[in-house]
N, C-alpha and C positions, 0 to 999 in steps of 0.2 A: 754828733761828734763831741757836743760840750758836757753831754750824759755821758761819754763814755769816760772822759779824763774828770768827773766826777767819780764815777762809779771806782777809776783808780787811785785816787783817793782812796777811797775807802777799806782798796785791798792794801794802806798803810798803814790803816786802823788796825785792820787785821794781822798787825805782828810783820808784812811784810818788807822787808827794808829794799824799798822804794831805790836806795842808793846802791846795791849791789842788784838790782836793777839796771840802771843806767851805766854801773860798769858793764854790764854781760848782755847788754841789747846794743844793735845799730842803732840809731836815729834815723826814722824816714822824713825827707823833709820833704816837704808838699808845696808848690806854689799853688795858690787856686785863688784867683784875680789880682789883689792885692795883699794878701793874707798871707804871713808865714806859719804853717803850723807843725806844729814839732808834735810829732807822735812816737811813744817808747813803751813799746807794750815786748813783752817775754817775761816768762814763769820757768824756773827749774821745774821740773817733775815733784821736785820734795815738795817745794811751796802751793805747785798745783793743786797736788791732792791735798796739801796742810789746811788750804784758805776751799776746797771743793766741799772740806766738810763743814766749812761754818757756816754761820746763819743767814750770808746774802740769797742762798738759793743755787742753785747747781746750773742748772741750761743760762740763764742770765748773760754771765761774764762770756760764755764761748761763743756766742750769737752775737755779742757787739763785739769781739775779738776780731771775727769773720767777717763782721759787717765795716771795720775800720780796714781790712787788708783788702778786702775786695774793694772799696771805694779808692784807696791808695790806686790800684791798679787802674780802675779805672781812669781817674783822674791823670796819673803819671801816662794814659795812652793820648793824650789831648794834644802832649806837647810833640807828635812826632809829624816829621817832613819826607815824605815818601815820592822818591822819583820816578819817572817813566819815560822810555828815551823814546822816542818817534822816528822812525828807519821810513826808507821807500816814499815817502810823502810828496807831494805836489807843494808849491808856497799854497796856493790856495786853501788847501786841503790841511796846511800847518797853521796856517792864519787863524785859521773855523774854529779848529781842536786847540788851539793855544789860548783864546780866548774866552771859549766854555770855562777851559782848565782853569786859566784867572777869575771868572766870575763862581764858580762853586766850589772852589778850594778856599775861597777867602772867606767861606760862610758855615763851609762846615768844617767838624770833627780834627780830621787828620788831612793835613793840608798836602795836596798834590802838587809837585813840579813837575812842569813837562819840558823834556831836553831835547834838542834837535841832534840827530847824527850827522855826520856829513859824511856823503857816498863816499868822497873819494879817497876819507882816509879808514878803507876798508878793512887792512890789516891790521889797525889800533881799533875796531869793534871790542873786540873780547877786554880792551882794558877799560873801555870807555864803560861797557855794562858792567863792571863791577859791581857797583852799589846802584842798579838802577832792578826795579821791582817787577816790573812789566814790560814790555818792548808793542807799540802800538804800528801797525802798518795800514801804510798809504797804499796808494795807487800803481805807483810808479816801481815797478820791477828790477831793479839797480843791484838788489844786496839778495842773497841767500838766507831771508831773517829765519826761513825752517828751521835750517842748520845752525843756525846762530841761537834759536832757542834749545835746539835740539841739545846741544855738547852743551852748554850752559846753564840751562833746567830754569829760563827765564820765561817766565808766562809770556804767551805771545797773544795779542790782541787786535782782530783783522777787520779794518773797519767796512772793507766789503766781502763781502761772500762770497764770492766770484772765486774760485782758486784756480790759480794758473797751472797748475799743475796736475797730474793725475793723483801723485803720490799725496797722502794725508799727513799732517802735523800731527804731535801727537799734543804738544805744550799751543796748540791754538785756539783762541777761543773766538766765537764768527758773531762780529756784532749784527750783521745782516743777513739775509735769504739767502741761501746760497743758488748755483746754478741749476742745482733739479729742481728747486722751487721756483725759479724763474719759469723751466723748460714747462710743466705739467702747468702752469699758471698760462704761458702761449698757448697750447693745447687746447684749453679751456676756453679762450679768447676767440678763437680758429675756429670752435665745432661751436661757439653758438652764436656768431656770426654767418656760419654756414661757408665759411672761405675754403678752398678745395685746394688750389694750387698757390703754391710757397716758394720761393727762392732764400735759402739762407746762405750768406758771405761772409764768411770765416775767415779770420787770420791765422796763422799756422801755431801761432801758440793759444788760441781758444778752441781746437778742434775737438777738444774733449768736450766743450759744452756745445758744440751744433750737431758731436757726433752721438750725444745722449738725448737731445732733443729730436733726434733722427729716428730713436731707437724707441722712445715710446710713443712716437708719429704711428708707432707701425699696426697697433692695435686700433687705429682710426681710420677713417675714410681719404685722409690728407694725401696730398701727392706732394714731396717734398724735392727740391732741387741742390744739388749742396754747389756753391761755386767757391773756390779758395782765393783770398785777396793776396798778391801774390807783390812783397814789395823787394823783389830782384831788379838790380838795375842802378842809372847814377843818382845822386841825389840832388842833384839839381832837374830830376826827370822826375819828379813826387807826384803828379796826375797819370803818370802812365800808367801806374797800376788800378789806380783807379778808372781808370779809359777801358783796360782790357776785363777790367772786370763789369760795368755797363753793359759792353759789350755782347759778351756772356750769358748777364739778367737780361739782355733784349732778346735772347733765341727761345726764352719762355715765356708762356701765357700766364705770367704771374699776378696773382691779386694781392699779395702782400710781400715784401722784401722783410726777413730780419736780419739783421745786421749783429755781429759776435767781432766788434772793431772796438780799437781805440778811437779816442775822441777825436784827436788830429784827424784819424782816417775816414771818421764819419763825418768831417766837414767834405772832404774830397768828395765824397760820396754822395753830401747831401748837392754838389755845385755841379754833379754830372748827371744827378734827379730831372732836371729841367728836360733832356732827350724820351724822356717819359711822362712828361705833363704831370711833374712833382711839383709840391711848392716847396721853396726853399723856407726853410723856419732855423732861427738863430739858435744853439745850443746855451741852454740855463746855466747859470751860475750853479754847484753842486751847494742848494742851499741844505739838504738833509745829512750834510757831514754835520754840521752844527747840533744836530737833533740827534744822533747817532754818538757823536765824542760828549755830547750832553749824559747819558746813558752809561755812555766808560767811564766817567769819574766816578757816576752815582755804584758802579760795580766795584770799582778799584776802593774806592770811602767803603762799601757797607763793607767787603770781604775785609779789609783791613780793621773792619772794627768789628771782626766778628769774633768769637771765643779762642778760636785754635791761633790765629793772626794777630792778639792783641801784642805778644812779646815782640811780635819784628818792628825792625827800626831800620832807616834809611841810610842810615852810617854805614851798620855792619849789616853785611846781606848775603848770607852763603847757600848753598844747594839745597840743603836741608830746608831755609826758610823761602826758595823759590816752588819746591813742592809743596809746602803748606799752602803758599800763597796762591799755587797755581790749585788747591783741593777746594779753599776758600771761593777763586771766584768761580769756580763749575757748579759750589750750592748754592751761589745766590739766585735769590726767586723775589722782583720786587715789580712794580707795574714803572715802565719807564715813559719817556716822548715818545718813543716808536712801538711801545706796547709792553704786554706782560715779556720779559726779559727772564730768561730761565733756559737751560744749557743739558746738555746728556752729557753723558760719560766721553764724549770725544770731542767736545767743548762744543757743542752745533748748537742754534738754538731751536728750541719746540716751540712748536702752537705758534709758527710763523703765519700770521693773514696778511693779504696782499690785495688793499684795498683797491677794485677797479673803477677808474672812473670814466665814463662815457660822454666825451666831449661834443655840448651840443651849443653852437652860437654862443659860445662866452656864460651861459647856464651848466646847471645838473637839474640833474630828472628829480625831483622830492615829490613827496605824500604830505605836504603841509595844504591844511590844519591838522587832516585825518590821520594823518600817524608819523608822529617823527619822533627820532634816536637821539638820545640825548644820555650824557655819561657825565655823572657825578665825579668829586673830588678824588674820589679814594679809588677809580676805576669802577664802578658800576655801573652796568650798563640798564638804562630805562626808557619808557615810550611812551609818549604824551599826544592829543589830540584828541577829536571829536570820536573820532571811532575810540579809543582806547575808552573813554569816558562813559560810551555809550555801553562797551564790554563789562566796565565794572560795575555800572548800574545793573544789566543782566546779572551777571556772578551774584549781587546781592538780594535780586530777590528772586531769583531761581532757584537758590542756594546752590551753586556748583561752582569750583575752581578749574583753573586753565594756569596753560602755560600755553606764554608765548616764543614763537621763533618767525625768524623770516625765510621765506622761500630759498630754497639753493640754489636756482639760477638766477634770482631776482627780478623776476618777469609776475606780471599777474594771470596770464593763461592764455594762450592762441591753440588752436585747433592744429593740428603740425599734418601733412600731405598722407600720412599712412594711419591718420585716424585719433593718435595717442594726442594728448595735452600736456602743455607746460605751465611752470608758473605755479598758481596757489591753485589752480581749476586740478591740478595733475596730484598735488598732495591729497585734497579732500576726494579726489577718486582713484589713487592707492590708498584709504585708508593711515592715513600720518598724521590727518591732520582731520576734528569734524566740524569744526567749522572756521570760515576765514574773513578778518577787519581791513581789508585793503577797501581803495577807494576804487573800485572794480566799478565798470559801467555794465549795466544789465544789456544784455545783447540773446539776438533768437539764439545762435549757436550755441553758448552758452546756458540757456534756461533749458535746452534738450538735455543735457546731462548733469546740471548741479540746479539746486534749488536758492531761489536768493528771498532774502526778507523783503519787508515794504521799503520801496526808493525810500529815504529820507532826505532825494535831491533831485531837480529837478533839471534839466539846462535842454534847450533847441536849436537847431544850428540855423543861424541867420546868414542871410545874402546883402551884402551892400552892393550897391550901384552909385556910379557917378549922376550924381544929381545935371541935368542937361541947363542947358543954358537955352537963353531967350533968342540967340540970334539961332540953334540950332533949328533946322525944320522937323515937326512932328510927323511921321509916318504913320499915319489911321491903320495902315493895312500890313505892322509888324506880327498880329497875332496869327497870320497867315505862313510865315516865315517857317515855321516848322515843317511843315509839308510841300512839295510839289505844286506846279498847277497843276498838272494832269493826276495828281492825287485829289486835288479838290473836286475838279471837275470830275470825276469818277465817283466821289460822292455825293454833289450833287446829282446826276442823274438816275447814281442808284435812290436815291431820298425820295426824286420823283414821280419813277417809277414804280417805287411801292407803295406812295399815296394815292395814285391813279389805281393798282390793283385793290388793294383795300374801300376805296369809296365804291365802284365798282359791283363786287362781290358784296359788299354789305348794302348798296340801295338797291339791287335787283334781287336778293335774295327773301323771298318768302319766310326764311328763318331771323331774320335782322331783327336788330331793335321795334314794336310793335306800342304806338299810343293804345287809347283807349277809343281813338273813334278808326284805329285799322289803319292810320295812310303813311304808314311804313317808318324809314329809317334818315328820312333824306335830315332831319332836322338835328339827328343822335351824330351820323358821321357826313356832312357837307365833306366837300373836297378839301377847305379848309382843314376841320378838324381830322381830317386823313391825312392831310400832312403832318398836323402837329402831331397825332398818334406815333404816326413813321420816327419823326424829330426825335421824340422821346423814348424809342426804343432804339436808336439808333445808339442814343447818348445813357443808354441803361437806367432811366429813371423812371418809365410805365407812366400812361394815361391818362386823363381821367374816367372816359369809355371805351369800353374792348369789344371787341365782336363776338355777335352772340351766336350766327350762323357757323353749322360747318365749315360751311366752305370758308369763311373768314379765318375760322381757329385753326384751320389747317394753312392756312396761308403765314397766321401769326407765329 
């Protein structure tokens, strides 16, 4: 900046008078921390070309011109205070999002205020959004904010997904999953649990979303039940509907209940769970409003700071600057708390993932050491462990590259009743995948259809027992226990009896064991070693002498 009011200097060297300058130009004044700086830059056309021909150089002066207006603008977007009124809200739910608002507006750019509406002065809306930039919605169903963005062309910002309605906004933008993304996300839960039969209980204003989850139930195996919570009746009678609707879920064979209720409703509900050996579980604090209105600043700060938005200001705010605003935040594309944040043309967001987690004993299921997920500052996702480690030692001296991905159902592979495989066993046998790092246990079923390298891990499964005590008595005759008596005693006489056939057959036979001076066999199989013979084929371990006779080897 201090080059450039040099450089103007010099275009006073150059013949131009500097003072019919400062007649014929504004003054832009600039605050920038403590600094006042007065900048007076305009050229008639005469002077333009007079001072374009002389010897400073031609591109020069027009690049710091442009580079001193653009920095003005910049700088002059620092100082602006952008409102956003909050309609429909819970206190909870204003408390979350008013407190984000205070903690990242005070840190960046262009500073956000967030205004509370109040329901009941419903017909002063339209003056109250005059100068407000965006309109942010709660939970709580009270106002027509559609309509209220709709005739007014005030971006609208919906911090759940969930739309009550069938009809679509067109000024809405969905900080969350909406309800098909719920519905096909249940689905998914339902078919790989393997759960067959559903009850769903709908309130009369979410029948849109049990009646859409009903609808691509249909291409699955699911048997679904639809029951309507049905809250007719006085108000001091608030369990009845919930009574008659229990009621209801008890004439089916249900293995899971979902529920499309308000929260009040789902307390009702969860306190009538117990006629079904439910457990009662406290409903959570809505801590992911936080992490969500976290998200809407960072949308409402970039879109306002973005090239088409930088002229609006929070003073004056008309239609014209609620379409830009509302064009601004449809392109923003940034990685937020809740993930990549990025919107289509009818404000939804894309590339919604809906992390499930499988609650087991107060754990999750992990692959630590052998492989875990791990995501960098800037959003990148990466994977560390022993397997990963051992993949990259391959890759370098096999010379070959890979790409990684994780399984789609998230399973390592079980054999499934009609033959097919899930898991990583099911990718490397459709072809998707040739080969797989999981912490996979080697098993027979498994080595039939995939090929595994050398264990690199060993483990055996042990049996503890209660160490006994001295005052207990010792049973000499536990290893008996397994069997019967008349199973023992059936094998001792079979044992006998073929010790007796075999001494038998092999001391009277002419073909027996033979010394050298002829006197038979009596010494090779005594009655004794006829038993032990028997003993040991009994117990599949063979003899130390076999019969050498016919008639013995046909006996044996």
């Amino acid at each position: 900046m201090v080059h450039a009011i040099e450089r103007l200097s010099e275009v006073q060297k150059h013949s131009i008078n500097l003072e019919t300058i400062i007649q014929r130009f504004a003054p832009h004044v600039v605050e920038f921390g403590h600094v006042f700086l007065v900048v007076i830059v305009k050229l008639t056309w005469k002077q333009l070309f007079s001072f374009y021909g002389s010897s400073m150089g031609k591109p020069t002066l027009f690049f710091e011109l442009a580079l001193i207006m653009f920095l003005l603008k910049r700088i002059n977007a620092t100082d602006r205070v952008l409102t956003c009124g909050f309609i429909n809200g819970l206190t909870a739910e204003f408390d979350a999002v008013n407190s984000v608002f205070s903690h990242v507006s005070s840190s960046g750019i262009i500073s956000v205020v967030l205004k509370e509406f109040n329901n009941s002065e419903a017909v002063n809306l339209f003056s109250h959004a005059s100068n407000v930039i965006a309109l942010i919605e709660g939970s709580a169903a009270t106002t027509p904010t559609c309509a209220l963005s709709t005739v007014t062309g005030i971006p609208l910002i919906r911090l759940h997904g969930n739309n009550r309605r069938l009809n679509q906004c067109d000024q809405a933008i969905l900080m969350s999953a909406g309800y098909k993304d719920y519905a096909h996300a249940t689905i998914d839960i339902l078919n790989t649990f393997a759960w067959k039969n559903i009850v769903v209980v709908y309130e009369e204003s979410r029948v849109h979303e049990a009646g859409y989850l009903h609808a691509v139930s249909q291409k699955s195996q699911l048997k679904f039940d639809l029951v309507q919570f049905s809250e007719h009746g006085k108000i001091e009678e608030r369990t009845e509907p919930a009574d008659r609707a229990m009621e209801q879920v008890q004439k089916f064979d249900a293995q899971v209940i979902v529920l499309y209720m308000e929260n009040k409703n789902i307390k009702l509900m969860l306190q009538k769970a117990k006629k079904l050996n439910s457990e009662r579980r406290p409903l959570p604090y809505p801590q992911e409003l936080v992490a969500v209105g976290y998200d809407a600043v960072q949308i409402i700060q970039k879109a306002g700071n973005s090239e088409p938005c930088l002229s609006i200001n929070g003073s004056v705010f008309g239609s014209k600057d609620a379409n830009a605003m509302l064009t601004c935040i449809r392109k923003v594309i940034l990685h937020g708390v809740t993930g990549l944040l990025q919107f289509n043309e009818n404000g939804e967001r894309v590339g919604v993932q809906l992390e499930i987690l499988n609650l087991r004993n107060n754990s999750f299921k992990k692959d630590a050491p052998f492989a875990m997920k791990r995501r960098k500052e800037d959003g990148e996702v990466f994977y560390e462990g022993y397997c990963i480690d051992l993949l990259i030692e391959l890759a370098g001296k096999l010379k070959f590259t890979y790409e990684l991905y994780t399984s789609p159902d998230g399973k390592y592979g079980a054999e499934n009743e009609n033959g097919t495989w899930n898991g990583v066993i099911n990718e490397i046998l459709n072809e998707r995948a040739d080969m797989a790092i999981p912490a996979l246990t080697i098993t027979e079923r498994r080595e039939k259809v995939v090929d595994f390298s050398f264990p690199f891990m060993h483990f055996t499964t042990d049996i503890l027992l209660r160490k006994p005590s001295f005052k207990e008595k010792i049973d000499l005759s536990q290893f008996m226990a397994p069997f019967d008596n008349q199973v023992w005693f059936a094998t001792s006489a079979t044992l006998i009896i073929i010790s007796v056939a075999v001494f038998v057959l092999n001391f009277y036979s002419p073909y027996g064991y033979k010394d050298d001076n002829d006197r038979g066999t009596s010494k090779e199989f005594s009655f004794f070693n006829s038993v032990w013979f028997a003993l040991a084929c009994m117990l599949q371990q063979g003899g130390d002498n076999t019969p050498k006779s016919l008639s013995g080897e046909v006996y044996q």
